[in-house]
Kinemage of the C-alpha trace (Angstrom):
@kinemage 1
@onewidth
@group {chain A} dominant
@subgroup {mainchain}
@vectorlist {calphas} color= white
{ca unk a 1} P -21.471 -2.966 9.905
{ca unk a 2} L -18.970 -6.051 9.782
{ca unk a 3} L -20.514 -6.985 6.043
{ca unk a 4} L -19.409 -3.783 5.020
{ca unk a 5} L -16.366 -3.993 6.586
{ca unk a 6} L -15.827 -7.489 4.933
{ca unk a 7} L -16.793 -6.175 1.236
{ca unk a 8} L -14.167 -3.443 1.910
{ca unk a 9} L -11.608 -5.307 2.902
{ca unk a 10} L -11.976 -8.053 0.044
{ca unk a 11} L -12.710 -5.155 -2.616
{ca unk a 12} L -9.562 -2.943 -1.594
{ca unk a 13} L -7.542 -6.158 -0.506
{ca unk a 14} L -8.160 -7.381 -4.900
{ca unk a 15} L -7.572 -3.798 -6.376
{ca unk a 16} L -4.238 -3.721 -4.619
{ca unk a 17} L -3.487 -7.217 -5.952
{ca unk a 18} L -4.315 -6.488 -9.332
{ca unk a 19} L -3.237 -3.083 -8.882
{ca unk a 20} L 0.500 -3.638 -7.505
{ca unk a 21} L 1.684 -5.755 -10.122
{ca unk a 22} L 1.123 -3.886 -13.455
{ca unk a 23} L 2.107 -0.926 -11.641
{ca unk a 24} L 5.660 -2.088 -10.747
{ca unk a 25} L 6.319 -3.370 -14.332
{ca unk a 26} L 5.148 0.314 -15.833
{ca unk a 27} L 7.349 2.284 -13.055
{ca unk a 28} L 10.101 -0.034 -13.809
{ca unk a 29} L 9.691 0.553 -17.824
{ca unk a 30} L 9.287 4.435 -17.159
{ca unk a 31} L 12.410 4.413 -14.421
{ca unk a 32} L 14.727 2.173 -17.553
{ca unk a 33} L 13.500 2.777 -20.506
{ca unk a 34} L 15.701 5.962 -22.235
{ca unk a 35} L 13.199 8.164 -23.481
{ca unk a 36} L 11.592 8.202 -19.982
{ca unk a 37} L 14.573 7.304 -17.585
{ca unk a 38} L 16.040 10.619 -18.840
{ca unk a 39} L 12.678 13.068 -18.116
{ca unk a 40} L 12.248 13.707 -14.726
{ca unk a 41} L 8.546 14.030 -14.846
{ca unk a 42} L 8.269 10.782 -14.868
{ca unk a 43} L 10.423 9.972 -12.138
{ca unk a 44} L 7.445 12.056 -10.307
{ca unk a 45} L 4.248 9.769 -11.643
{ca unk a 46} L 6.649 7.034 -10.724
{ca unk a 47} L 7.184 8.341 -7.238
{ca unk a 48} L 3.520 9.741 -6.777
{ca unk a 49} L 2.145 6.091 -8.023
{ca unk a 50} L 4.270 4.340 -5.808
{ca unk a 51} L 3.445 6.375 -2.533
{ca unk a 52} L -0.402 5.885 -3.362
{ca unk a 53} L 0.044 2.155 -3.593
{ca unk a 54} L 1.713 2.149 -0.288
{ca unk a 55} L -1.262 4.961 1.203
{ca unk a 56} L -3.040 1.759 -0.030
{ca unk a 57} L -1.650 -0.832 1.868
{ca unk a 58} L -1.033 1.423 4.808
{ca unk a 59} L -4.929 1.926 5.113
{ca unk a 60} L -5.673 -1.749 4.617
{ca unk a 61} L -3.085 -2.459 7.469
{ca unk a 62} L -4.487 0.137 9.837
{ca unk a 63} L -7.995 1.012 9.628
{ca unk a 64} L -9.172 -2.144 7.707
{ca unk a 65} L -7.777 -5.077 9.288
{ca unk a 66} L -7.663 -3.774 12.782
{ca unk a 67} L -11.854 -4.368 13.210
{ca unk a 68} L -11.176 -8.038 12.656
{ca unk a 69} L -9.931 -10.218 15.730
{ca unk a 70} L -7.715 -12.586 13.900
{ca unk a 71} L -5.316 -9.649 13.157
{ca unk a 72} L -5.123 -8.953 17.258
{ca unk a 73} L -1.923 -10.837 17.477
{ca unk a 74} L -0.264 -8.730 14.835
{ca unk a 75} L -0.786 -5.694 16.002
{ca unk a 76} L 0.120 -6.868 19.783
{ca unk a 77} L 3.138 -8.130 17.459
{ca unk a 78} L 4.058 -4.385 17.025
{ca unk a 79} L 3.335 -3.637 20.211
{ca unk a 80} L 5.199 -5.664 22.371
{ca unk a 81} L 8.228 -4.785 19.932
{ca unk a 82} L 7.777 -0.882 19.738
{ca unk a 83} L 8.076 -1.605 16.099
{ca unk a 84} L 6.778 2.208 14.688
{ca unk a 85} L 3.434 3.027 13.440
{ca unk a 86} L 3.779 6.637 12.938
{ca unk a 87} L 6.073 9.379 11.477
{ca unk a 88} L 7.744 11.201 14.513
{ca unk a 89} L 8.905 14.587 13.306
């Protein structure tokens, strides 16, 4: 189970890398750029892309990492602060 774990982790931990990058310079061209800054449908992919990049780094920061115990300091980090992990509605 922890090689899986591992190949996850590296696999989605180097498609965010590569990912996050390009993605930022397109939103920022489609947010600036006139004929797209002025349609608001692309203020949507812009929005939608951006909150599946962070779904992506949320999972890597809460379901990936936690099975490791070099990351047990972290979260006892946001523990010990009552930093927030969760929404409260």
């Amino acid at each position: 189970m922890l090689v899986f774990d591992l190949c996850e982790t590296i696999l989605i931990t180097l498609l965010l890398i590569l990912t996050i990058p390009f993605a930022c310079v397109i939103y920022w061209k489609l947010l600036v750029v006139p004929p797209f800054a002025e349609n608001f449908t692309f203020k949507l992919i812009v929005f939608n892309g951006a909150t599946a990049l962070l779904n992506g780094v949320a999972y890597l920061l809460s379901f990936q990492l936690t099975s490791y115990p070099f990351m047990l300091a972290f979260y006892e980090f946001v523990k010990y602060n009552n930093l927030s992990t969760t929404v409260d509605s």
